[in-house]
VMD Tcl script that draws the C-alpha trace (Angstrom):
set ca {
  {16.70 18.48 7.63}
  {16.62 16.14 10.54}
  {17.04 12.40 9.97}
  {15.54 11.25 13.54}
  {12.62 13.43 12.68}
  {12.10 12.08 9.36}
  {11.81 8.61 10.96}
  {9.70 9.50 13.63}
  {6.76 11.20 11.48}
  {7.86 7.98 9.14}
  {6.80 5.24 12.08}
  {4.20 7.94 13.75}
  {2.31 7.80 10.25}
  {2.65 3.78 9.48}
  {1.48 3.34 13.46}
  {-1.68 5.46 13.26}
  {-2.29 3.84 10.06}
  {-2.35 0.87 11.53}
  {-4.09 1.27 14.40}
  {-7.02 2.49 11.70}
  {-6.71 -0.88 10.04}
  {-7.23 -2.61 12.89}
  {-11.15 -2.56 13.04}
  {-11.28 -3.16 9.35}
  {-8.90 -6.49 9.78}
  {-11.20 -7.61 12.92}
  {-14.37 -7.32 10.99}
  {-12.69 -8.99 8.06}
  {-11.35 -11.61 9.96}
  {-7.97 -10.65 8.09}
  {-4.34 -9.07 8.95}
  {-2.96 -6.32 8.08}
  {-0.43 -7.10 5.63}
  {-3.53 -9.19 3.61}
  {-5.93 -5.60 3.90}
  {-2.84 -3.84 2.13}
  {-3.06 -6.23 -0.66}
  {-6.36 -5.85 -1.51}
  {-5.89 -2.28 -1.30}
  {-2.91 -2.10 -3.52}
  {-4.63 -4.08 -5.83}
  {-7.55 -2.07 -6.02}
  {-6.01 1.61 -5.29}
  {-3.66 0.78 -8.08}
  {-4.63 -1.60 -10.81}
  {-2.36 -1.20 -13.34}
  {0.06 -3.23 -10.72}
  {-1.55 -6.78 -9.99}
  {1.13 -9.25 -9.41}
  {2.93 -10.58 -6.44}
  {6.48 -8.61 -7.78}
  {4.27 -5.27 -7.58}
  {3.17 -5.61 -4.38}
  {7.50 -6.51 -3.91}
  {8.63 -3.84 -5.76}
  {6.39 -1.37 -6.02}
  {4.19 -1.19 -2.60}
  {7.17 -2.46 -1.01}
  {6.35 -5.85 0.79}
  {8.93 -8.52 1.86}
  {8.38 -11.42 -0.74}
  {7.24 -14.05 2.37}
  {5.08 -11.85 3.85}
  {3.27 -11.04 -0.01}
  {3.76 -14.62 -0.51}
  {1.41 -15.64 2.65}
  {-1.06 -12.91 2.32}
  {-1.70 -13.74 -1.54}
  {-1.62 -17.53 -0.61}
  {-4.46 -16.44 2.35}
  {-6.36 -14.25 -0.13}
  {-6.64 -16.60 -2.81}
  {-7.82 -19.78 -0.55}
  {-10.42 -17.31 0.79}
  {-11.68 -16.46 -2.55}
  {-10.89 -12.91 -2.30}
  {-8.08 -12.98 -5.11}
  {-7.92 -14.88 -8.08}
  {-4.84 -15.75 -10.46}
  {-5.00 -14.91 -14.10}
  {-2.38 -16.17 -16.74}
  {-1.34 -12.61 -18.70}
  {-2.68 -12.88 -22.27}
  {0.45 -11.59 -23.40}
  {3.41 -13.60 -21.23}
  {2.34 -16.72 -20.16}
  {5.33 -16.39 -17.56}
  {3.25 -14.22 -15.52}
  {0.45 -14.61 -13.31}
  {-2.05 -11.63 -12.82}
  {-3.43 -11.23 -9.45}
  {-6.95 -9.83 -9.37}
  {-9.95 -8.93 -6.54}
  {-12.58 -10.78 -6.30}
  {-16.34 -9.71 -5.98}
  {-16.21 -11.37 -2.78}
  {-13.53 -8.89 -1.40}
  {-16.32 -5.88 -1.86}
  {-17.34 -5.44 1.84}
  {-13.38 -5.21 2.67}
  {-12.40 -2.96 -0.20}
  {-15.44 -0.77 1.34}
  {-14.19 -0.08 4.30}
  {-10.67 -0.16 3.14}
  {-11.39 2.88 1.17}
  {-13.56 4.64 4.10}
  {-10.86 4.17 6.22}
  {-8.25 5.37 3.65}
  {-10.30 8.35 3.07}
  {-10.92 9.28 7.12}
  {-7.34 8.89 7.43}
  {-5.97 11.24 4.14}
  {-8.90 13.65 5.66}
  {-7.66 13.60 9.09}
  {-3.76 13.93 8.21}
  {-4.50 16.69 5.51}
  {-6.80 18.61 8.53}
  {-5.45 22.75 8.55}
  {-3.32 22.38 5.39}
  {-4.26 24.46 2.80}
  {-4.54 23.29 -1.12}
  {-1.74 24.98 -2.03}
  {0.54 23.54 0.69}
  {-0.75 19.99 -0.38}
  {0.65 20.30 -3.80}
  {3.79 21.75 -2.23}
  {4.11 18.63 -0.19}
  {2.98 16.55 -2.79}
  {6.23 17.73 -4.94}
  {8.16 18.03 -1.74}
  {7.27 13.85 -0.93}
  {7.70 13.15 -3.97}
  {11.22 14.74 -4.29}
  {12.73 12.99 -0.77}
  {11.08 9.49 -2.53}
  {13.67 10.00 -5.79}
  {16.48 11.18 -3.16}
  {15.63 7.97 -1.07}
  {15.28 5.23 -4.09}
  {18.82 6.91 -5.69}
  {20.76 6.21 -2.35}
  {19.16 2.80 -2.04}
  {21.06 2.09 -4.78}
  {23.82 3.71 -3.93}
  {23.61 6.49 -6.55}
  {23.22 9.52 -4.26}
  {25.01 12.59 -4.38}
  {26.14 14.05 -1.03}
}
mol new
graphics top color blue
foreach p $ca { graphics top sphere $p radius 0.5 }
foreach p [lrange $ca 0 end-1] q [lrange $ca 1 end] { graphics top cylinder $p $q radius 0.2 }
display resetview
């Protein structure tokens, strides 16, 4: 396997990603780091506070920090105290983040369609397993517990 090619389908993938987003965070009026909140939030929401989108989705705590602060003064989040741990603030979508979570998922869709384009079922669930395989590998030698 071949570490500088790793990294380039790694940055070729997050760029045109990005450069999807783009139209979606015009129309919005939002930035990018904000539209992958909302998605996070509603791809996953079993995950709705500000350490999940840290630990989980993998966002620097000042950057989640200013998109959540952003989100919530434009009424598109709302914080919820957790019935069960008052310590804990639940983060949750507001009706008024509909329109964005739209498009979000059109372009989320256009995107998995366009990547997945010539790749057969069967190799999907190979990479699937495959992905999720190098993810383990990669979160064991982030904390130093890889075997070489």
């Amino acid at each position: 396997m071949d570490a500088l090619y790793f990294m380039a389908v790694g940055r070729k993938i997050l760029g045109v990603y990005s450069a999807l987003c783009a139209p979606v965070c015009k129309k919005h009026g939002i930035n990018g780091t904000c539209l992958d909140v909302l998605m996070f939030f509603h791809n996953y929401p079993e995950y709705n506070t500000a350490r999940d989108l840290c630990q989980v989705r993998g966002i620097k705590s000042g950057l989640a920090s200013v998109a959540v602060d952003t989100l919530l003064q434009r009424g598109l989040l709302i914080r919820r105290d957790d019935t069960s741990d008052r310590r804990v603030i639940r983060l949750l979508i507001t009706p008024a983040a509909a329109d964005i979570i739209r498009d979000g998922i059109a372009l989320q869709q256009r995107f998995e369609k366009a990547v997945g384009r010539g790749i057969s079922a069967r190799d999907r669930q190979a990479l699937l397993r495959i992905m999720s395989r190098v993810q383990c590998n990669l979160t064991e030698l982030e904390k130093g517990k890889c075997k070489q």
